[in-house]
N, C-alpha and C positions, 0 to 999 in steps of 0.2 A: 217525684218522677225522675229526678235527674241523680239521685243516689238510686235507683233501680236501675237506673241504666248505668252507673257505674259497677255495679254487682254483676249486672250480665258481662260486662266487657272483664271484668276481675275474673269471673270464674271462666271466661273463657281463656284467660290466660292460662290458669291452672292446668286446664285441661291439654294446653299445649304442650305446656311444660313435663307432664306426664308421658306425654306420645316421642320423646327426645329420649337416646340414649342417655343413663346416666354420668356425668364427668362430673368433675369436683368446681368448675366454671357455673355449669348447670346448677349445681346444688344451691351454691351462692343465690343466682336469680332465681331458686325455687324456693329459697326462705324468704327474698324480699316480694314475691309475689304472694304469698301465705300472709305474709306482714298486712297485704296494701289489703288483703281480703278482710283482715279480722276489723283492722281499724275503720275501715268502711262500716262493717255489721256493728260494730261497738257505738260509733259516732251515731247511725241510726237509730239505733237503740234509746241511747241518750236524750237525743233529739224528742223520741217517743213517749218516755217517762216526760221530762220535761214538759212537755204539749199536755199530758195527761193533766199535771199536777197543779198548770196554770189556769188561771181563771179565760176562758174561751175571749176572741176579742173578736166582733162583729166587723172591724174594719180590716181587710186583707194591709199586711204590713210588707214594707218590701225586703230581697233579703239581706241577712245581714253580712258584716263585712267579714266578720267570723265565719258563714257559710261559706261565701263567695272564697274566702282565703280557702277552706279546707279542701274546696272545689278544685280549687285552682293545683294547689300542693298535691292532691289525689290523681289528678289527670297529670300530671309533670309526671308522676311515679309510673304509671301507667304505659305512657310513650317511653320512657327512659327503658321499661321492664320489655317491652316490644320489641324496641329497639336492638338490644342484647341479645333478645333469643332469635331473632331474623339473623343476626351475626352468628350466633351457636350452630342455629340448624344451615345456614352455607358453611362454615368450616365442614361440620357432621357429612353435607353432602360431598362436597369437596374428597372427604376421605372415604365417600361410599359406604359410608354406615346407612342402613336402613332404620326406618321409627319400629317401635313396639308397642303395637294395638295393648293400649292400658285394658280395655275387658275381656283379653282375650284370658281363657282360663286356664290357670296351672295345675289345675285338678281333674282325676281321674279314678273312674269307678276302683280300681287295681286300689288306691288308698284307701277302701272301706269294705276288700272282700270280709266276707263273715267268716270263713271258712279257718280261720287265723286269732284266735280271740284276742291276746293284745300282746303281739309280737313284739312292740317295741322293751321288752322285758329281755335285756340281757339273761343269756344261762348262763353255769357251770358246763362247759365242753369238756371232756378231756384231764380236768383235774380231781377227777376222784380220789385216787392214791395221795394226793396234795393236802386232800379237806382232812382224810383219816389220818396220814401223819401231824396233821397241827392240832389235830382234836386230842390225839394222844398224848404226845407233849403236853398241852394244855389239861389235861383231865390223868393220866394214869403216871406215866413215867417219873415226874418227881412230886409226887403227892406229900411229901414230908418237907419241901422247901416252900419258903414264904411265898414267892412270888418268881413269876417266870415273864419274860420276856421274848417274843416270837416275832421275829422279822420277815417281811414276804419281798421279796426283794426281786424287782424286775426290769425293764426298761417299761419308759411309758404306751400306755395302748394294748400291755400282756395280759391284762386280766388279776393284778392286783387286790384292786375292792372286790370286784364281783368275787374272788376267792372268799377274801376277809368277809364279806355277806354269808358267803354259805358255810365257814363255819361259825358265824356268828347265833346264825338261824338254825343250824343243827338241833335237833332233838335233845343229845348228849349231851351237848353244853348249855342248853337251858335245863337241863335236871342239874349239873353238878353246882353251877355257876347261882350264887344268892341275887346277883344283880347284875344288872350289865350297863354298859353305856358305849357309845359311838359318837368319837372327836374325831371332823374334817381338821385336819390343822395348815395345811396348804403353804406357811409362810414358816421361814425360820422365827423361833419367839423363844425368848429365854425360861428359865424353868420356873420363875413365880409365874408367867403367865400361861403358859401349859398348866399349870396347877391349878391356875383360876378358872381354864375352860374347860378341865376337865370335873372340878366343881360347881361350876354352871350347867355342864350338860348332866351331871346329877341330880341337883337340885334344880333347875329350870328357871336359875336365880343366880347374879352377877356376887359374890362370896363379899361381907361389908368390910374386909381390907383388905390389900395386895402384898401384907410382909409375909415372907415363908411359914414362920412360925405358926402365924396365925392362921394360915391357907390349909396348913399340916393339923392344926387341929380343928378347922371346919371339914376338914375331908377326915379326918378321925369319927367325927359329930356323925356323919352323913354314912358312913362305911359300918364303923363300928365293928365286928368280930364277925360282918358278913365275907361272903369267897365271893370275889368279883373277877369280873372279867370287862378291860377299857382295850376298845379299839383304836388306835390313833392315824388315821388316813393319811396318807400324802404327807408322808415326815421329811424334812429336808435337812434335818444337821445329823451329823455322822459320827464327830469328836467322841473320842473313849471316855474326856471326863465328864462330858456332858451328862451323858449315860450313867455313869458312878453315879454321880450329884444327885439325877433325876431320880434313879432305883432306891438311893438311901432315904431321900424324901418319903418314897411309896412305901418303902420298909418300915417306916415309923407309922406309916398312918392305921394298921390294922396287925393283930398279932394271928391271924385268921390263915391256916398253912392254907397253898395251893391255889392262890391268887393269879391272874394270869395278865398280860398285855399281849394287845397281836398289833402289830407295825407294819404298814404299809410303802414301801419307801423305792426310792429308783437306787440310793446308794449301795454300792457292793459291800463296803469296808464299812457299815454301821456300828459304833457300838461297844458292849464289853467283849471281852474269848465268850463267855455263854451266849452271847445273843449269836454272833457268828456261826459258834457251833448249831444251833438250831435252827438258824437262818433256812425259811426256804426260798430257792431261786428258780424262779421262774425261767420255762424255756420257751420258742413258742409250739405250737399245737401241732401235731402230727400232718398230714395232709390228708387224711380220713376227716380226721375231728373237724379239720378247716372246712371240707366241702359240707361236711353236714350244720355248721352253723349258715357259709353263704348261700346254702340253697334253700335254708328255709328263712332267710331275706330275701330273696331275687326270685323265688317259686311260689305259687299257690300253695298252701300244705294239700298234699295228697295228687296232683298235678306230677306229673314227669315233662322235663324240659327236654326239647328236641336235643338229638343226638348231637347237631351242629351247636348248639348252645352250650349245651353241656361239656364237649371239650373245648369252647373257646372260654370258657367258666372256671375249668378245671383248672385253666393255664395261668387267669388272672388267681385265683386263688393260689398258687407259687407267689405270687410273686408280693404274697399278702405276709409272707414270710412269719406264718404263724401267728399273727397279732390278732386277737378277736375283734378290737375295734375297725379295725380296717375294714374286716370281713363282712362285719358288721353296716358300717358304711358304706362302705361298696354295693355289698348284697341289697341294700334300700337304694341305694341311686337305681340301679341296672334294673330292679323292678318297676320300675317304670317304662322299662325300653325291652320287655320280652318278645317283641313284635320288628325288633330293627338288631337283627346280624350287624349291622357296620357297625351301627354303636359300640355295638358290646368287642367288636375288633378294634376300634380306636380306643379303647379303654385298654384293651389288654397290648396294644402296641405303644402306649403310653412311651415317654422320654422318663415320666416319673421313676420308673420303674428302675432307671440304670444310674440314677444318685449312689452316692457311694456310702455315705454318712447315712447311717438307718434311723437317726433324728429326722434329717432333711427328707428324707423318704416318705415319710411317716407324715411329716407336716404339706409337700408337696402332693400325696396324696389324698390328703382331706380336702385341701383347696380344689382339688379334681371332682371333689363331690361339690363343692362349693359351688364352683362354675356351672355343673349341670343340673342347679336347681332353676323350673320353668322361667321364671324372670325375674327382672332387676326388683320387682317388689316384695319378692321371695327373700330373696338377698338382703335388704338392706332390713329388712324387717329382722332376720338372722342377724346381721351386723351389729344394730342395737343392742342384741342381748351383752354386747362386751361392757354395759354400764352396770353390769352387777358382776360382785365378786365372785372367786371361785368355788364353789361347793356350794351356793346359793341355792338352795330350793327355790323355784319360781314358780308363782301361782299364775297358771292359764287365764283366767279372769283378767288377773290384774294385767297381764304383758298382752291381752290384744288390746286392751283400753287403753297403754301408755301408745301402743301404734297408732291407735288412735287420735291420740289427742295431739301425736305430731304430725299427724294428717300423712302419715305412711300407706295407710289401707284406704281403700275407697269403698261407696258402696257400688254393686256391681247390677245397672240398672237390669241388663241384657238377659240380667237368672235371676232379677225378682228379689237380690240378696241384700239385705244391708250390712253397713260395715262393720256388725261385732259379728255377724254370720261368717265372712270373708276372710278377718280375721282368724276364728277358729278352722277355718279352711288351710289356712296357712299356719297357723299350729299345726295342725295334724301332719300337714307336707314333711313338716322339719321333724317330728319324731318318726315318721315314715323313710325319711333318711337317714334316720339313728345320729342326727346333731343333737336333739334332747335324747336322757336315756332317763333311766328311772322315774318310769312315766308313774304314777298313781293315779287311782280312779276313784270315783264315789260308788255310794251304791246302787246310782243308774248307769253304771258303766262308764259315765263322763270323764274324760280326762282333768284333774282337779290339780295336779304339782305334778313338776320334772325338774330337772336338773340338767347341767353341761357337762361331760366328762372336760378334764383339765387341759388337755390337747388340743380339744373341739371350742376349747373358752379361747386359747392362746390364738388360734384360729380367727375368732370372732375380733380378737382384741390387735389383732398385724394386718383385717380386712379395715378396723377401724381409723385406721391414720390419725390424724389429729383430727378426727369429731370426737371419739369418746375419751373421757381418763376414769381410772376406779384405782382410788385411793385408800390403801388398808393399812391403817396406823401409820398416819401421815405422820411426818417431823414440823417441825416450823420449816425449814429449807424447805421443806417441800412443798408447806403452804406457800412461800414465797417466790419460788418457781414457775409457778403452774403456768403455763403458755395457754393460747389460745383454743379454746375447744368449746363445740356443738352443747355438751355432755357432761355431766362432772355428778362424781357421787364418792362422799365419803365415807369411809366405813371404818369409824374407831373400837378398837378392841382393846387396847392396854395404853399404859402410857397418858391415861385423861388428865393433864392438869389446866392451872389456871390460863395459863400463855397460850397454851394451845386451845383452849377455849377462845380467848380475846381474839386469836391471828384468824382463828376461822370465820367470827366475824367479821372482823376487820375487812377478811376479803370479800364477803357477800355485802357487805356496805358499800366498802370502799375501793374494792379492786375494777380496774376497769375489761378484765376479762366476766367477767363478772354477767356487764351489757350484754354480752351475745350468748349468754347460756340460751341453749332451749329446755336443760332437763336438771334437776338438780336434786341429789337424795343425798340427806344431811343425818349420818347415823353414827353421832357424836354432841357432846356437849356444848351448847355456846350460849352465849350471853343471853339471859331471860327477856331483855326486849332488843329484837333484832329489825332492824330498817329492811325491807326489798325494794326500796327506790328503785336501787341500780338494775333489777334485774328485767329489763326493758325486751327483753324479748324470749322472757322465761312462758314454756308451755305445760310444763310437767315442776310440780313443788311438792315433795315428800321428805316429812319434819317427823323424826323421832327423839326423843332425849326428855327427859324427867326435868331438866331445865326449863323448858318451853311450856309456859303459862297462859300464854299471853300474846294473841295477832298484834302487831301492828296497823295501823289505819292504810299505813301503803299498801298493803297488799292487795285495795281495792282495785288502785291504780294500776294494774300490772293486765294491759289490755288484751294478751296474746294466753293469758294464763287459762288452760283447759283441764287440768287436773291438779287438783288440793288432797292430799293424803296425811292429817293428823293423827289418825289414831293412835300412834302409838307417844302422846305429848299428854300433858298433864292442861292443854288446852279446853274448857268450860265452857267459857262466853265468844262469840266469834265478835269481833268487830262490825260500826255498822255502817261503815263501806261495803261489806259485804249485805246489807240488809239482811239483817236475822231478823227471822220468823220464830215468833216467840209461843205463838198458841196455834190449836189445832183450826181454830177458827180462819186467824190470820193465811195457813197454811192450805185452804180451803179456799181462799181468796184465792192464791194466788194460781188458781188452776193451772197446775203445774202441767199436767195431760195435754194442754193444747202449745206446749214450747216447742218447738221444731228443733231447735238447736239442742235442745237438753237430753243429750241420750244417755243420761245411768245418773241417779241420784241413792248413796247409800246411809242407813242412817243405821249408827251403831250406839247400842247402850249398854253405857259402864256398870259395875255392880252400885254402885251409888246411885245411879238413873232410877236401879227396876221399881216395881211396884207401881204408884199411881201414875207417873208417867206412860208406861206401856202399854195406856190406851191409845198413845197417839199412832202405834205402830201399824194403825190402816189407812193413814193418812196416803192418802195418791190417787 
């Protein structure tokens, strides 16, 4: 009785907590009130099992000093958490902030006209003459040289990829072209490891050594006397010898004339004299081209927008100074607001608008869509995305459950919605405001992967402060660094040795930032049996690496933890802290259907599993 009534007093703090503008004060007392709720349910839980497993005792016992302690330590946490938000919410009043009704809905019919099949699909505007000049070059013009190299060269937000996509997808260049391949490259990397990613995204396989030599004759193996075509995205080194180095390498790997590369890159001065010479530079868009991409963001298709909107529309789009993504962004914000003229005049009276730096423009203007997304749980839900790297395909499924499981989304009793429902509601907002692009769908139409353009991540990752860090091809200093954060995800691509194996444990062992993670994606090698003692208030644990054999027993112990992601570990046997369920019988027992708390159980089999196993696959 007296643990139920600490759970009504728990959740009602929560709910407080919610109804409070966000501040980085708040956040603090909204993790230790998240904390006092789970260890409550946990300690009950416990208590339950235990009761269960004991033999019944006819004589009522009094309680214990262990109860009475946790009682005691759970109500101290309780008034102290009180106490602090009675303090938050008089400063809050003090400065005349109002609360924000947590069910109030940030969604609107306008996000699911039909009329639009799936607009969140970037086009080609404008660059017609652009696709046919690089297809040419690439296909006709020097058909008797080994290999050509093609630079797209523009400021960020010009339309870049979406070019590099249309002529990758071209007709012409899948007849000429034997094979293709598409490398995000995002970070400077030197040339054996450009060579390894560009033999990975061939083979769909990490190449079994990183010397040149050997790299040049696995992409020999792989190539052989076929005409390819590698895209390399988001290039950031410019050096002429880089270039040399790089070209001489490709030149050995194939004797196959009229090989191509297309580059995507912000740098003007890329390269050898031929790349330059064929460099194309991007300018931005006409002011025809501009209105016909923002109007069919901010319009119904087939709709005409009142006269008044249309030239307050006209003027914001100036001031979009030719950049698709803007237009892009903008045109999804402002659809939402076709019903409110001021809006759309304080938009177009912006201060953004008169930066001087078209960097600072560009980023101050996406923050302007940032701000006018419906609320703070729009937002921070958006903000998380900065724990995954750049050019990350994100799978829809998996990013409302990790909001999930940090207790980001709520269910929403008032529409009957629960919270993976809510969730995809707020998906949809954020590709509706063109922050996700490269939406993909199945073949029920469902939204299934998207992606962040690189501006819209940089965005995600300057609203993050110090909750999130994403780490790509971390150094030891860097492991030894690392400050305090919410958040942490590693992401190794080159450079995997012994040390840096050891340091990355060493810090999930032993580091005391460690304690306050709430999220952690480990997508690098480390030691094959790894301690999570430390990580005391981790909610999100996602283990990749061919090292990984093997749970540790602590991981049962990790009270706050709500999301386990191994699939991709050479993990078998789960420990049984975790209590494994080992037959279909046992798993029958354990009538999983009547768990309140248990919202998504998923069970994946390896090619080693199939066959007689895969009977258990109706288990639920």
């Amino acid at each position: 009785m007296a643990e139920a009534l600490v759970i009504i007093v728990a959740g009602g703090i929560l709910k407080k907590v919610l109804s409070i503008a966000a501040g980085e004060l708040l956040k603090v007392v909204v993790g230790e009130a998240d904390d006092v709720l789970d260890e409550v349910h946990f300690e009950m839980l416990r208590r339950e099992i235990k009761k269960r497993d004991r033999v019944a005792k006819t004589v009522p016992s009094l309680p214990s000093l262990k109860k009475l302690s946790f009682r005691w330590e759970i109500g101290h946490k309780i008034k102290n958490i009180n106490k602090r938000l009675l303090d938050i919410n008089t400063q809050a009043n003090g400065l005349g902030l109002q609360n924000e009704h947590p069910g109030a809905t940030p969604f609107t019919d306008r996000l699911y006209r039909e009329s639009v099949p799936y607009p969140e699909k970037f086009k080609t505007v404008g660059r017609d003459d652009d696709v046919l000049r690089i297809i040419q070059i690439l296909t006709q013009s020097r058909t008797e040289e080994k290999l050509t190299i093609v630079p797209i060269v523009g400021m960020g937000g010009i339309g870049k990829t979406t070019l590099a996509k249309s002529v990758y997808n071209s007709k012409n260049i899948k007849q000429y072209f034997d094979i293709k391949a598409w490398l995000c490259v995002s970070v400077k990397v030197d040339i054996n490891t450009l060579l390894a990613k560009i033999y990975e995204s061939l083979a769909g396989k990490k190449p079994e050594s990183d010397s040149m030599v050997n790299l040049i004759k696995s992409l020999e193996e792989k190539l052989g006397s076929k005409r390819y075509l590698l895209v390399l995205d988001d290039v950031w080194v410019e050096e002429r010898a880089y270039w040399e180095a790089f070209e001489s390498c490709m030149l050995n790997v194939n004797s196959q004339n009229g090989s191509g590369i297309l580059v995507t890159t912000r740098k003007l001065e890329i390269g050898t004299t031929g790349m330059k010479a064929d460099a194309c530079l991007l300018k931005g868009l006409s002011d025809d081209h501009c209105w016909d991409i923002f109007r069919e963001r901010a319009f119904v298709t087939g709709s005409s927008p009142s006269p008044e909107l249309e030239e307050i529309g006209r003027e914001i789009v100036k001031r979009c100074g030719g950049l698709p993504l803007l237009l892009n962004v903008t045109g999804g914000m402002l659809a939402n607001y076709n019903d409110d003229k001021e809006k759309w005049f304080s938009i177009k009276n912006s201060k953004v608008w008169d930066l001087e730096e078209e960097r600072d423009r560009v980023q101050k203007s996406l923050e302007l869509s940032f701000d006018n997304l419906p609320n703070s749980i729009v937002k921070q839900c958006f903000v998380y995305c900065s724990i995954f790297k750049k050019d990350k395909v994100i799978k829809r499924e998996e990013l409302v459950r990790l909001w999930m499981a940090l207790g980001l989304i709520q269910a929403d009793e008032e529409r009957n919605k629960e919270m993976e429902a809510v969730g995809n509601e707020i998906f949809q907002v954020l590709v509706s405001n063109s922050l996700f692009q490269d939406v993909e769908r199945d073949e029920y139409g469902r939204v299934d992967h998207c992606s962040m353009h690189d501006m819209v991540h940089d965005l995600s990752l300057s609203l993050s402060k110090h909750e999130s860090l994403c780490l790509v091809d971390a150094t030891n200093d860097d492991i030894a660094c690392i400050p305090q954060f919410k958040h942490l995800s590693f992401y190794q691509e080159q450079n995997e040795y012994d040390e840096l194996k050891a340091n990355v444990s060493m810090f999930i062992e032993r580091n005391t930032v460690a304690r306050t993670l709430h999220t952690l994606f480990i997508k690098v090698e480390v030691e094959k049996k790894l301690s999570f003692q430390r990580l005391k208030c981790i909610r999100i644990l996602k283990l990749k690496g061919d090292s990984i054999e093997k749970l540790d027993d602590s991981i049962g112990g990790l009270v706050h933890l709500r999301y386990l992601n191994l699939s991709s570990t050479e993990i078998r046997v789960l420990p049984k802290s975790i209590e494994n369920i080992g037959s279909k019988e046992e798993a029958s027992k354990a009538d999983l259907s009547s768990k309140k708390n248990l919202h998504n159980i998923h069970f994946k089999w390896s090619e080693d599993d199939q066959g007689a196993n895969r009977i258990d696959m109706d288990i639920g």
